[in-house]
C-alpha positions in Angstrom: -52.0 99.2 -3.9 -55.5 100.6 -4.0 -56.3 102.5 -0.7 -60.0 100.5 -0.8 -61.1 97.1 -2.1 -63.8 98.8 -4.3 -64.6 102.1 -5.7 -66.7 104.6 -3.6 -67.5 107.8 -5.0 -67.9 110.3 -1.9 -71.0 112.0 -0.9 -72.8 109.6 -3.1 -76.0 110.0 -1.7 -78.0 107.1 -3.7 -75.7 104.6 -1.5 -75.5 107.0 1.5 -79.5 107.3 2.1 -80.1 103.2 0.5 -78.2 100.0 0.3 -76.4 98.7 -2.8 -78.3 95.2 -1.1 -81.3 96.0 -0.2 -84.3 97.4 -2.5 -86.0 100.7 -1.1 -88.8 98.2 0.0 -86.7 97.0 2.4 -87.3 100.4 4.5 -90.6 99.5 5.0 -89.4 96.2 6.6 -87.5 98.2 8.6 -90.3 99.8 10.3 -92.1 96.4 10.9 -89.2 95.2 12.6 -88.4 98.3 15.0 -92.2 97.9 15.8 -91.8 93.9 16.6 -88.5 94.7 18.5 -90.0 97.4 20.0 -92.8 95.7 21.7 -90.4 92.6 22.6 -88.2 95.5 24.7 -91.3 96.8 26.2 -92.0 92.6 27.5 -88.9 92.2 28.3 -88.8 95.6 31.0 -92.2 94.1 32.1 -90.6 91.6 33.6 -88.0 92.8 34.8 -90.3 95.3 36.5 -89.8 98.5 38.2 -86.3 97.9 39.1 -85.8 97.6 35.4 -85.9 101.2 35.0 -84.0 102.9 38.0 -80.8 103.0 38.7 -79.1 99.7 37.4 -77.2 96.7 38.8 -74.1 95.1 37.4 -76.5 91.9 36.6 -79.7 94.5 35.3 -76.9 96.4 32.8 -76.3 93.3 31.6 -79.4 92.4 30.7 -79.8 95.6 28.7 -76.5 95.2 27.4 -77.6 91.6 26.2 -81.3 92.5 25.0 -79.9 95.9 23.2 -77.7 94.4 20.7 -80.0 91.7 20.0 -83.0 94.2 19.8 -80.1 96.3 17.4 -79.5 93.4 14.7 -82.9 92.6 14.3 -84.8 96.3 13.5 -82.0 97.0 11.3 -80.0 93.4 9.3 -82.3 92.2 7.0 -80.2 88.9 7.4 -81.2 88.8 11.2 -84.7 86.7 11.7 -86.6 88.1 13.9 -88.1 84.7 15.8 -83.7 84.7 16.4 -84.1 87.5 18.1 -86.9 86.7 20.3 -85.3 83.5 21.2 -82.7 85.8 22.6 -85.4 88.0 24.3 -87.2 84.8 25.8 -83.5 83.3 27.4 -82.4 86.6 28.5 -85.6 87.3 30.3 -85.9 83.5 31.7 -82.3 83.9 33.1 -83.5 87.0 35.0 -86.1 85.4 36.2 -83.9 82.5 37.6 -81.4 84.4 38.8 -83.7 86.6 41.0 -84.6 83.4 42.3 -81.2 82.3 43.2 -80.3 85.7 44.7 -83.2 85.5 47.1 -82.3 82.2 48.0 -78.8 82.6 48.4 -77.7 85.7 49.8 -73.7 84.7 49.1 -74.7 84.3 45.3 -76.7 87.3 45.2 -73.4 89.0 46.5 -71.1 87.7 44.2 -73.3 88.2 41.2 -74.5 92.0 42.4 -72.0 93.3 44.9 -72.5 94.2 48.3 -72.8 97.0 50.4 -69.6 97.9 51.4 -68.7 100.7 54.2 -67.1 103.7 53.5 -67.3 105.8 56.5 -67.5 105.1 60.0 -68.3 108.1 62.8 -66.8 111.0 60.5 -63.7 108.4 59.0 -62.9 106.6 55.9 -62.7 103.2 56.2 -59.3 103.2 54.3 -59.0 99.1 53.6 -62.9 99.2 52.3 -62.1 102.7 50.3 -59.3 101.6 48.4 -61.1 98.4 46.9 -63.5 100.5 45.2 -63.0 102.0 42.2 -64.1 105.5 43.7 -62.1 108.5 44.1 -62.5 110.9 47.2 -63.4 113.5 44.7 -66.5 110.9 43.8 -67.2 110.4 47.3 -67.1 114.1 48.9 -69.3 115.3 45.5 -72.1 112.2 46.6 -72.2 113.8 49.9 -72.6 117.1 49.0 -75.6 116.5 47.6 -76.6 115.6 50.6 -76.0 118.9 51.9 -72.9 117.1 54.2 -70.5 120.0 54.9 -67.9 118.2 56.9 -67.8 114.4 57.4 -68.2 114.4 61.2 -71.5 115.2 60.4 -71.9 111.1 60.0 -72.2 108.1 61.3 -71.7 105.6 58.5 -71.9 105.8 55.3 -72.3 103.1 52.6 -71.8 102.1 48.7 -74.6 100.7 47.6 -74.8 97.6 44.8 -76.2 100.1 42.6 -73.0 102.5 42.8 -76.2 104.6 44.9 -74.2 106.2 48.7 -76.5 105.7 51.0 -75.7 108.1 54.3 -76.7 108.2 58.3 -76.2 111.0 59.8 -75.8 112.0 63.7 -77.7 113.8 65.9 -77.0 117.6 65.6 -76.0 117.2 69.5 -73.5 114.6 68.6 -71.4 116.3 65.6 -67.8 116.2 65.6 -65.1 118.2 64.1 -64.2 116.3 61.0 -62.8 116.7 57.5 -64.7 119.8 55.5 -65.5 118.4 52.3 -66.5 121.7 50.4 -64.1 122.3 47.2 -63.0 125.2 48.4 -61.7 123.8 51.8 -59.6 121.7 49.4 -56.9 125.0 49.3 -56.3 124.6 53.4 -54.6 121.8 53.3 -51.0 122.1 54.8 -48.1 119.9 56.2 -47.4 122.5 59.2 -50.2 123.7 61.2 -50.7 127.3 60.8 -53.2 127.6 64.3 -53.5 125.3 67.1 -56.3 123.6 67.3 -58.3 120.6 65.6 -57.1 119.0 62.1 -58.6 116.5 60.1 -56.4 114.1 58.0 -56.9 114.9 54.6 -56.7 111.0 53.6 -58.4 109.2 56.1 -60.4 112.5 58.0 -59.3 110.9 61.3 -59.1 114.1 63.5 -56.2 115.2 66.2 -55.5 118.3 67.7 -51.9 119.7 66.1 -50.5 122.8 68.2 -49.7 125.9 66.1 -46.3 125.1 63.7 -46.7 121.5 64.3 -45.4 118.5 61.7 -47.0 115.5 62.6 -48.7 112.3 60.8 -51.9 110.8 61.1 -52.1 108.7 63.5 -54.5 106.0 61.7 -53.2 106.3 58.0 -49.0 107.7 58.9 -49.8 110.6 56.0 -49.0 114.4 57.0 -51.3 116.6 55.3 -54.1 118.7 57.3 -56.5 120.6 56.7 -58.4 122.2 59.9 -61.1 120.5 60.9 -64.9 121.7 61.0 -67.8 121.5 63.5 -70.4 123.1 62.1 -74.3 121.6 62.3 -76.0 119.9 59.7 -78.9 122.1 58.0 -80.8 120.1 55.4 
């Protein structure tokens, strides 16, 4: 049984470069098309406006999703009409419309169809039952805050996930920081199940902070897991 339905010759560069269905013509076709498509995009981010073009929703990635395949077919598939594809272009960019509407209108819809914000950390803890619905890892979460020049997590007072997948983060006064859960890579070697000096420990699961006498086994109190890693205090410097 042949290995292919029809004989290729390989490195044949006549049907690599060209089509065996299309005449060389058809490149010029090609051009007018990604020009037409083109400028149908470029309408199509217009009104999705600004938004359009920072960091995306679950409902804006679809759009593109929708609007890139179409814009795909028709600059390349000589078998694609183009007034198909703008059909396309008009829907997809009517149903954005409308459904900017309906979020505005109905803030449960707008939820469902875009996420909400969702808490993450509350006064140098992870919220555990709103952590572990996400699909974020604490490796994720500690390099967001990082970049945010957050050493240890007592350095905040609540910190969310944002519709966008953004983590938006408020801090507390420099007067007001607490020993909490370092979050520097590095800090990742310290943790231990005995504590090797007295003093205070941070959870390395849920960063809920107790003190832990020197040689002590314990578990956290908030999330019953029994790894430590000592905790840190230091100030916030932006």
């Amino acid at each position: 049984m042949p290995l292919f339905a029809a004989d290729i010759q390989p490195f044949d560069w006549n049907r690599i470069l060209l089509s065996d269905e299309a005449p060389p013509l058809f490149l010029l076709e090609v051009v007018v098309r990604c020009v037409l498509t083109y400028l149908m995009v470029i309408g199509a981010l217009r009104v999705t406006g600004r938004r359009g073009v920072r960091q995306l929703s679950i409902f804006e990635l679809s759009i593109i999703l929708a609007l890139g395949s179409a814009a795909g077919d028709a600059m390349l598939y000589h078998d694609t009409p183009l007034l198909h594809a703008a059909v396309v272009f008009v829907v997809i960019s009517g149903l954005y419309l409308l459904f900017n509407r309906l979020t505005e209108k109905f803030p449960k819809f707008s939820d469902w169809l875009e996420g909400a914000p969702v808490l993450l950390i509350e006064n140098g803890e992870i919220n555990l039952l709103n952590f572990t619905k996400q699909n974020l890892t604490q490796k994720e979460l500690f390099g967001e805050l990082r970049q945010r020049q957050v050493e240890h997590l007592g350095q905040i007072r609540r910190a969310y996930i944002e519709a966008t997948g953004d983590v938006s983060v408020y801090f507390v006064e420099d007067a007001d920081v607490r020993p909490g859960l370092p979050i520097l890579p590095e800090r990742k070697n310290d943790k231990r199940h005995r504590a090797e000096q007295a003093g205070q420990h941070a959870c390395a699961c849920c960063a809920h902070v107790q003190p832990l006498a020197k040689g002590e086994l314990a578990r956290c109190t908030v999330c019953h897991q029994d790894q430590w890693i000592p905790a840190c205090d230091a100030k916030r410097i932006a």
